[in-house]
C-alpha positions as CSV (number, residue, x, y, z in Angstrom):
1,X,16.5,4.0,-14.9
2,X,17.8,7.3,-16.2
3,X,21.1,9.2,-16.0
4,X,22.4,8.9,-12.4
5,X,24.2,12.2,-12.3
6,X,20.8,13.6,-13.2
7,X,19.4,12.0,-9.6
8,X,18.8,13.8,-6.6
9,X,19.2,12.8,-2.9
10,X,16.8,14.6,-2.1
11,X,14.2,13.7,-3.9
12,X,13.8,10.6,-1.8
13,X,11.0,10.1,0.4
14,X,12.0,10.8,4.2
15,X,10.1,8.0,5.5
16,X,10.6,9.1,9.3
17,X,9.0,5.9,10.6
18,X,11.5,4.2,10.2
19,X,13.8,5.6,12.6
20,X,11.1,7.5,15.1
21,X,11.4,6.9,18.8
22,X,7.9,6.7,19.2
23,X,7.2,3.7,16.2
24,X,9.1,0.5,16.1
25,X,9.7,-0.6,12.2
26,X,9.6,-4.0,11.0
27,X,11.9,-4.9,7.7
28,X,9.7,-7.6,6.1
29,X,12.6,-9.6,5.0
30,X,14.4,-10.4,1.3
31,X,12.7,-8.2,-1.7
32,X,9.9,-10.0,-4.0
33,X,11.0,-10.8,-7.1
34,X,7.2,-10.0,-8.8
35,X,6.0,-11.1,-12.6
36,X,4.4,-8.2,-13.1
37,X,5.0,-4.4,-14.0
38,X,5.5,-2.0,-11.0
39,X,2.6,0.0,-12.4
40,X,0.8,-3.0,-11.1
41,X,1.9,-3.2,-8.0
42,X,1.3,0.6,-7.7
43,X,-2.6,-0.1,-9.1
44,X,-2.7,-2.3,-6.3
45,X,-1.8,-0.7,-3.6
46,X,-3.9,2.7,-4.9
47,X,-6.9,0.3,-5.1
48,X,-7.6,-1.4,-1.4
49,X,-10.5,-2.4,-2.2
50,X,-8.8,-5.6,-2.9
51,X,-8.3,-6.4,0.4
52,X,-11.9,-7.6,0.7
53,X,-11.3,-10.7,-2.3
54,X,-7.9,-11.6,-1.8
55,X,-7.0,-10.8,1.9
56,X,-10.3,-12.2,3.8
57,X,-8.7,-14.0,5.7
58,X,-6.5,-11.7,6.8
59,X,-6.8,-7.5,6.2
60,X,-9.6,-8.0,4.6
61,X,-13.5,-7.4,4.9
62,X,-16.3,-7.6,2.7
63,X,-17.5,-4.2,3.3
64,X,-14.8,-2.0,2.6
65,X,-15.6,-1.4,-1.0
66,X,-18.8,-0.1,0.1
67,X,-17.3,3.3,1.5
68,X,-16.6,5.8,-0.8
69,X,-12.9,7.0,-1.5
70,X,-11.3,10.4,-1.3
71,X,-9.0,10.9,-4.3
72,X,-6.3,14.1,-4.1
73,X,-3.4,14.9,-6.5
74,X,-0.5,17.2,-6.2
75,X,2.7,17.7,-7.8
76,X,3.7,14.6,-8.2
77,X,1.9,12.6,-5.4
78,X,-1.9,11.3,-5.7
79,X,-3.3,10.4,-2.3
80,X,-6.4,7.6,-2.1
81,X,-7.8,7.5,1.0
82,X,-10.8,5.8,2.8
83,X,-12.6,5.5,6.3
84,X,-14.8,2.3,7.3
85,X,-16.7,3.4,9.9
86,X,-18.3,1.3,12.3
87,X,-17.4,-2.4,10.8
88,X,-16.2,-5.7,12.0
89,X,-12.1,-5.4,12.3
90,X,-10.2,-7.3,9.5
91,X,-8.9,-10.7,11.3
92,X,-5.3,-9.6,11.6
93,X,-6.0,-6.6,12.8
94,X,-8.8,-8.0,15.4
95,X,-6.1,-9.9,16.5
96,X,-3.5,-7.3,17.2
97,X,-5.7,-5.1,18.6
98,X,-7.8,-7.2,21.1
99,X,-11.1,-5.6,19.7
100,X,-13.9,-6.8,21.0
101,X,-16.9,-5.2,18.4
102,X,-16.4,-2.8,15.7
103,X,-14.0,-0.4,14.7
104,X,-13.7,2.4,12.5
105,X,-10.9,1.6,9.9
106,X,-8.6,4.0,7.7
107,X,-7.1,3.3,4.5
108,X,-4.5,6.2,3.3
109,X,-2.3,5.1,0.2
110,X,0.4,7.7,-1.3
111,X,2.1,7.3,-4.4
112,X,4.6,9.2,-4.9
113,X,7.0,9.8,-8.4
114,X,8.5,7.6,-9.2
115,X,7.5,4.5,-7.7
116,X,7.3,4.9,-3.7
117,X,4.1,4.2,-2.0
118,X,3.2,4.3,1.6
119,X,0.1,2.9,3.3
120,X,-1.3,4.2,6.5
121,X,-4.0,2.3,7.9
122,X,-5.5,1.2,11.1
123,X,-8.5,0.3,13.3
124,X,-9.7,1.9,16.6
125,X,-13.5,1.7,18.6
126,X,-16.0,3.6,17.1
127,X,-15.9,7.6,17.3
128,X,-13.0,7.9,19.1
129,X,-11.3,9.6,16.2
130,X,-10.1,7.4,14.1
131,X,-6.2,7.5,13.6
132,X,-6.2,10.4,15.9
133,X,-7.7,8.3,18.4
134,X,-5.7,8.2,21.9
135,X,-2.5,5.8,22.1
136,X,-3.1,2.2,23.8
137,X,-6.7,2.2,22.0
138,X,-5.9,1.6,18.6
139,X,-3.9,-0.5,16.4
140,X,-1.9,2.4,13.4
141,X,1.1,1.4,11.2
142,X,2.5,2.3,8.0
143,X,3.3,0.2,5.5
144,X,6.2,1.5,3.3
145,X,6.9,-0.1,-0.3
146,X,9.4,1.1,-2.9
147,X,9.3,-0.9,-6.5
148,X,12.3,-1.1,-8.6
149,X,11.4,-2.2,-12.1
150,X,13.8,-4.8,-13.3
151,X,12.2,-5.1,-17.0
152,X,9.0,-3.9,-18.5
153,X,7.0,-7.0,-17.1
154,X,9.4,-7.6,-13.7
155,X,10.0,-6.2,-10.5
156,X,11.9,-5.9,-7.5
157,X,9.6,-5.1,-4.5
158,X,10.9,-3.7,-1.5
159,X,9.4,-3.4,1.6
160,X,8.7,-2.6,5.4
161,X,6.3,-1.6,8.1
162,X,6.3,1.0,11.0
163,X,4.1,0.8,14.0
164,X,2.7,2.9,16.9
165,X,1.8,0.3,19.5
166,X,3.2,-2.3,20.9
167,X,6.8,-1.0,20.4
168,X,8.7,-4.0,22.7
169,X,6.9,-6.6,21.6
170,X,8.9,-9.0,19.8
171,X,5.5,-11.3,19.2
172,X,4.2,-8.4,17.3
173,X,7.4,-8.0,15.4
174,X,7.2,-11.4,14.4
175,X,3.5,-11.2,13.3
176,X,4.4,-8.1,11.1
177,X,7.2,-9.9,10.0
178,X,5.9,-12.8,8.8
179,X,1.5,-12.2,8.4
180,X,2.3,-9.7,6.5
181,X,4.6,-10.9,4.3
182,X,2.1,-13.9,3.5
183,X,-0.3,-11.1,2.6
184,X,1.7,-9.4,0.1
185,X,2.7,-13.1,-1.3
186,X,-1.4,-13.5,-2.1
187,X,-0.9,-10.4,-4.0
188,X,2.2,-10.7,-5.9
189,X,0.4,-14.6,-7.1
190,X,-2.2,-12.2,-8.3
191,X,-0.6,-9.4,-9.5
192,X,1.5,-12.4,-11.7
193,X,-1.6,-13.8,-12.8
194,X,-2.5,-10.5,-14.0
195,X,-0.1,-9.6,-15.9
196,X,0.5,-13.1,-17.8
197,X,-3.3,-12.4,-18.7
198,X,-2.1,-8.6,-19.9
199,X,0.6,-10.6,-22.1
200,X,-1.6,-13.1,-23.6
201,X,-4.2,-10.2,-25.0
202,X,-1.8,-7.0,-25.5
203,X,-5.0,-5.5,-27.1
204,X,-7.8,-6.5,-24.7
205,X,-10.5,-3.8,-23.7
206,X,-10.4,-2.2,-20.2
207,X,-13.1,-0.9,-18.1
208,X,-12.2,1.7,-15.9
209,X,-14.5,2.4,-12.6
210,X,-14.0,4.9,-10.1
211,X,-11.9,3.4,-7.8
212,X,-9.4,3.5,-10.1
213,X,-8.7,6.6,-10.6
214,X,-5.9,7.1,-8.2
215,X,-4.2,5.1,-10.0
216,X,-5.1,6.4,-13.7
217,X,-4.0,9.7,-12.4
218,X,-1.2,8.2,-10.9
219,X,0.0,6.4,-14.3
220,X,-0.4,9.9,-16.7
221,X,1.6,11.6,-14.3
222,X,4.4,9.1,-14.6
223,X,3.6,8.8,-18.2
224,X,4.1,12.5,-18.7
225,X,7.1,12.9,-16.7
226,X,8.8,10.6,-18.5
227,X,8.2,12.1,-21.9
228,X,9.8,15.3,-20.1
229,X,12.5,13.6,-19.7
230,X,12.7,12.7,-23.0
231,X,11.5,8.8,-22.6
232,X,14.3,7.6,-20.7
233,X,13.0,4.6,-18.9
């Protein structure tokens, strides 16, 4: 984890959500002890395209790998982000929102060093702006996820959620609460799957397509600012 008198407070993400008037956060309960390397869990959540095989039934829709990703980088962040325009609502989020047709959906997903990731997504009708789309029409949160690696294969994974609407509804908290938290259990029984496949064939040959280069990018800028710090882990 490094020398702790080398850390600094203020390095730490000031995730504002979570204490905002105007958003109502939602602490998804105990951590998730995960079987698989927080590089993993960071690949996931860089990639969203996921949601459309192993969320369906929930954030999920078949279309989003369709539209095309935006991939930025900066000093020690890389930003994935994606807009659906003009698609069916995931289930969950069809639910929240009360939409009756399509929506046009946003996928943001920030890693930042060392291993904080937040996820700003949403739904609102057609043209009206997207996330910028007026209050009371759309359904906007943040998703907020910070992964402590316990070993090189293990991992603590913390997380919570902010929202925008609904702010006294404890019905809502509750769904955040616990859909959500089924969600993320689909992927940690992935992510595990994953990486016991990783373990059984250390040496196995990769393809890399371009959805994944968030994450790649992501990973060599870790990589590198570890060896700067003289491979302490």
């Amino acid at each position: 984890m490094g020398d702790p008198d080398a850390a600094d407070p203020a390095s730490v993400p000031a995730w504002r959500w979570m204490d905002h008037p105007e958003w109502r956060p939602v602490r998804g309960g105990p951590p998730f002890h995960v079987e698989a390397s927080y590089l993993l869990l960071n690949d996931n959540l860089l990639d969203l395209s996921h949601v459309a095989y192993v969320h369906a039934g929930s954030i999920g829709t078949g279309n989003v790998a369709d539209f095309p990703i935006l991939s930025e980088r900066g000093e020690d962040f890389v930003r994935m982000s994606r807009m659906v325009e003009d698609s069916p609502p995931p289930p969950l989020y069809g639910r929240m929102g009360g939409f009756e047709g399509n929506v046009d959906r946003w996928q943001v997903a920030v890693s930042t060093l060392p291993a904080y990731n937040t996820v700003h997504a949403g739904c609102a009708p057609p043209g009206t702006g997207g996330a910028d789309a007026p209050d009371g029409t759309k359904v906007e949160f943040f998703n907020l996820n910070a992964m402590t690696p316990e070993t090189e294969t293990t991992t603590h994974y913390f997380y919570a959620h902010a929202r925008s609407f609904a702010l006294d509804d404890p019905a809502m908290d509750e769904s955040f609460r616990v859909d959500f938290r089924r969600v993320f259990g689909e992927d940690i029984s992935i992510l595990g799957a994953q990486q016991a496949n990783i373990d059984r064939q250390p040496d196995a040959f990769s393809i890399d397509i371009n959805v994944d280069g968030p994450g790649l990018a992501f990973r060599r800028m870790l990589a590198r600012r570890i060896e700067e710090e003289g491979d302490v882990r």
